[in-house]
C-alpha positions in Angstrom: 0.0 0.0 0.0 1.2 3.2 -1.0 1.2 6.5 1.3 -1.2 9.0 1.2 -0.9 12.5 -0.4 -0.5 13.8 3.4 2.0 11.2 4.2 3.7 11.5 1.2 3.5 16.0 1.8 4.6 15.0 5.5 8.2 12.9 4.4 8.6 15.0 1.6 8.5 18.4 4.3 10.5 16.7 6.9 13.4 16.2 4.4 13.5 19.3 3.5 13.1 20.6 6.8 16.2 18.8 7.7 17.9 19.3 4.6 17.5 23.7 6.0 18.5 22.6 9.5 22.1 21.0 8.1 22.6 23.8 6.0 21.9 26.4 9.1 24.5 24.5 11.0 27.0 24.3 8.2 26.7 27.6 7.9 27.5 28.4 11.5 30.4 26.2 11.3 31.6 28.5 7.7 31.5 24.9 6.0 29.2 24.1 2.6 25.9 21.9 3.0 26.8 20.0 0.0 29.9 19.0 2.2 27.2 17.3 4.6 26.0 13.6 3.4 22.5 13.3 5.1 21.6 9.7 5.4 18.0 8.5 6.1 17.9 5.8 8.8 15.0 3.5 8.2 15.1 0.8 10.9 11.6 -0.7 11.1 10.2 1.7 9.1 8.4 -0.1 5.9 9.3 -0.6 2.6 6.8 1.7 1.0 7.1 4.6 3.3 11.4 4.1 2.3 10.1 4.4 -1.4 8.6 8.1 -0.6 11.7 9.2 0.9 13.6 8.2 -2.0 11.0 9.4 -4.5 11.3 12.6 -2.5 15.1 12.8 -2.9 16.5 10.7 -0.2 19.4 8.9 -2.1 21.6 7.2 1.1 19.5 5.1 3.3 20.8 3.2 6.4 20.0 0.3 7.7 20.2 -1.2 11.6 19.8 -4.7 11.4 20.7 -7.1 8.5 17.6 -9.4 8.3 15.3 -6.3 8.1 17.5 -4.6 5.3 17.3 -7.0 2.9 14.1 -7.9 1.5 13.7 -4.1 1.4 17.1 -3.7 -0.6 16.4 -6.0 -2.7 12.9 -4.9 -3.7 13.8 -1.1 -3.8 17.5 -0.6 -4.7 16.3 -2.1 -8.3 13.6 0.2 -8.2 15.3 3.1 -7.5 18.1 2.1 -9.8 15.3 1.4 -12.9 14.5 5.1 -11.5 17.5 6.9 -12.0 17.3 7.7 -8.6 19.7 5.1 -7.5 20.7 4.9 -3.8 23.1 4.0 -1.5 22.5 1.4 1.4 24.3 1.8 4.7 25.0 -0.6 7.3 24.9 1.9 10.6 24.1 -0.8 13.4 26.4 -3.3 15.1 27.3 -6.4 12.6 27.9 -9.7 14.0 30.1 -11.8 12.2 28.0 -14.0 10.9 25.8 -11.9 8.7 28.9 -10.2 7.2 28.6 -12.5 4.0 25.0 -11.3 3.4 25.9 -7.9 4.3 28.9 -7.5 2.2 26.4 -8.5 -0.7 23.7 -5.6 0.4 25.4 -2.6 1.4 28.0 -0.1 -0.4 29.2 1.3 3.0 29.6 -0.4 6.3 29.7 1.9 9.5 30.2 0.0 11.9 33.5 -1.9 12.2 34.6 -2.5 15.5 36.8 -5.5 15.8 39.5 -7.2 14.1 37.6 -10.4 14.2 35.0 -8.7 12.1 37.1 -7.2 10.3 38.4 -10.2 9.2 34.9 -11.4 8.2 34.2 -8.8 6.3 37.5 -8.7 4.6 36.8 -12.7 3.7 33.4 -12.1 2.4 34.5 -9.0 0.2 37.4 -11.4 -1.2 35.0 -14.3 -2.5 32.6 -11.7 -3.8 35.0 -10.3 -5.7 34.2 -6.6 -4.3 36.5 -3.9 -2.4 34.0 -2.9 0.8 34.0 0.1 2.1 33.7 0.5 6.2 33.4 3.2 8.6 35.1 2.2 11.5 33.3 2.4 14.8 34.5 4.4 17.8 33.4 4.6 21.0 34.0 8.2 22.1 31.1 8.6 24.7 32.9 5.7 26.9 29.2 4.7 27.4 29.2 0.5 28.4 26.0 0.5 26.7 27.7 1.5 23.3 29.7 -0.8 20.7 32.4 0.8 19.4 36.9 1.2 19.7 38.0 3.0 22.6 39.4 6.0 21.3 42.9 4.9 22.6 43.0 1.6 20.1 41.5 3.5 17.1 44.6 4.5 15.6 46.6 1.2 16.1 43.3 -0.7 15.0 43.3 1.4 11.4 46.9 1.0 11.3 46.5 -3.2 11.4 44.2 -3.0 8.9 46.7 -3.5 6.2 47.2 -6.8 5.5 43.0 -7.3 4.5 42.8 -6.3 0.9 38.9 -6.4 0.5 38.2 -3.7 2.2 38.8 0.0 2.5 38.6 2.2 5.3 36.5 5.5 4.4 36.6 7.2 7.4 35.3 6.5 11.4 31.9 6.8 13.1 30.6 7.6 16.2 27.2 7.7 18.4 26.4 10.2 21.3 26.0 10.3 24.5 22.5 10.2 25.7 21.8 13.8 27.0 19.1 15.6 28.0 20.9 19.1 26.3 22.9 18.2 22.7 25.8 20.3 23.5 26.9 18.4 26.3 27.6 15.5 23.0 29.9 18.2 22.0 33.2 16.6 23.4 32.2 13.2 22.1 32.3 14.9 18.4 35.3 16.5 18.8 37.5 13.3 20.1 36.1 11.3 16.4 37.7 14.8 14.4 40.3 14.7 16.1 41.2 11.1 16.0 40.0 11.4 11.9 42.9 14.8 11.8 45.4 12.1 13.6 44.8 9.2 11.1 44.5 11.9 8.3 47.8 12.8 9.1 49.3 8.9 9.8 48.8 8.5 5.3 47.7 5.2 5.5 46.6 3.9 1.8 44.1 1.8 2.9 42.4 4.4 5.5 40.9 7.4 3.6 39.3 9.8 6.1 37.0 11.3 4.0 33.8 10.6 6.3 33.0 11.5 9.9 29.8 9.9 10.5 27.9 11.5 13.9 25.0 13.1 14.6 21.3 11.7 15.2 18.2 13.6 15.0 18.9 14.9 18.1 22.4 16.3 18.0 22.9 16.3 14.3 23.1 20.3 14.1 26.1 20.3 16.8 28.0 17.2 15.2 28.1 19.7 12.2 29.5 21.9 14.0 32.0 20.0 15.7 33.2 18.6 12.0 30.4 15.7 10.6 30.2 15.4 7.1 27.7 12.6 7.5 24.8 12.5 9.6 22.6 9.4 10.5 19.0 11.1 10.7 15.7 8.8 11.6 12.7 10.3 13.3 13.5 14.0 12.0 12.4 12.0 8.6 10.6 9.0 9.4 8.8 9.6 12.8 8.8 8.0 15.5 9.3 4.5 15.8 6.7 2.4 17.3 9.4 -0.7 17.9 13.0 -1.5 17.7 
């Protein structure tokens, strides 16, 4: 079932509506919103509400859990491609090792590489599909238990021992929040990921491009900006609020 023309008015507003809001903070930080890669998180939100959002313009789309991602890639990515309104699938929520064959097959960026053993996973899969993957990886810069993620102290040597797995190339690191009641207080937790993106930047490795920082939710994406994100992870600024998951 398709949306109706208020639903479809409603997802269509709330893009652009954030679409203003990254621009107003890239703005503040004397940085270009087309610097700013806005990606549209649609964890258990349905295929054919995902198919407005990229009929409205929504061309990166990220993904939380493997099993829930696919049967929507694989009826829409076609679609959109067929389109010419192809899109980009992210993996932005913690990746067991098991499901990295399947999600080496569905997604063109992976944000959420956290461990060498997965790493090595995902380097195997990429291999005997043939593919280079590209991963974000993971840091844990809140020091929140709850939170997957590298401690900021092993990032560096983690990316550097990367080098020996030739399926896969590092595009850049990632980082979620702390859960606070006022978004500036997640202002540090931004500023240790540029930082630690500035120190690997300036360490040259070939296989560890930084050209993403990947932070900022729907509701701290405006100070991430500020504090250096060129890719923000937005979901109920665009989708609503989540019943489950």
């Amino acid at each position: 079932m398709r949306l109706s023309m208020s639903d479809q008015t409603s997802i269509r507003a709330n893009l652009e509506r954030v679409r203003e809001r990254i621009a107003e903070a890239a703005e503040r930080a004397g940085r270009s919103p087309d610097d700013i890669a806005l990606v549209g998180v649609s964890k258990t939100i349905g295929p054919e509400i995902v198919r407005e959002s990229i009929e409205a313009g929504l061309t990166e789309i990220g993904e939380n859990r493997v099993q829930e991602a696919q049967p929507k890639i694989e009826t829409l990515g076609p679609e959109a491609e067929a389109s010419g309104r192809p899109v980009r699938w992210h993996m932005v929520g913690h990746l067991q090792r098991n499901k990295a064959k399947t999600a080496v097959g569905l997604f063109d960026l992976i944000q959420s590489l956290d461990s060498r053993r997965l790493a090595e996973a995902v380097n195997k899969a990429a291999l005997e599909a043939g593919v280079k993957m590209d991963v974000l990886c993971e840091v844990n810069t809140s020091g929140e238990k709850s939170k997957f993620g590298l401690a900021p102290s092993e990032a560096v040597k983690f990316v550097a021992e990367l080098a020996d797995l030739k399926g896969m190339q590092v595009r850049g690191l990632m980082t979620i929040g702390p859960m606070v009641a006022d978004p500036d207080e997640a202002r540090p937790a931004f500023g240790k990921l540029r930082d630690l993106g500035r120190e690997l930047e300036g360490e040259g490795f070939p296989w560890a491009e930084m050209r993403y920082l990947s932070m900022g939710m729907t509701s701290d994406f405006e100070q991430a900006i500020e504090e250096g994100s060129n890719m923000v992870r937005i979901g109920t600024a665009i989708f609503g609020r989540r019943s489950r998951g």
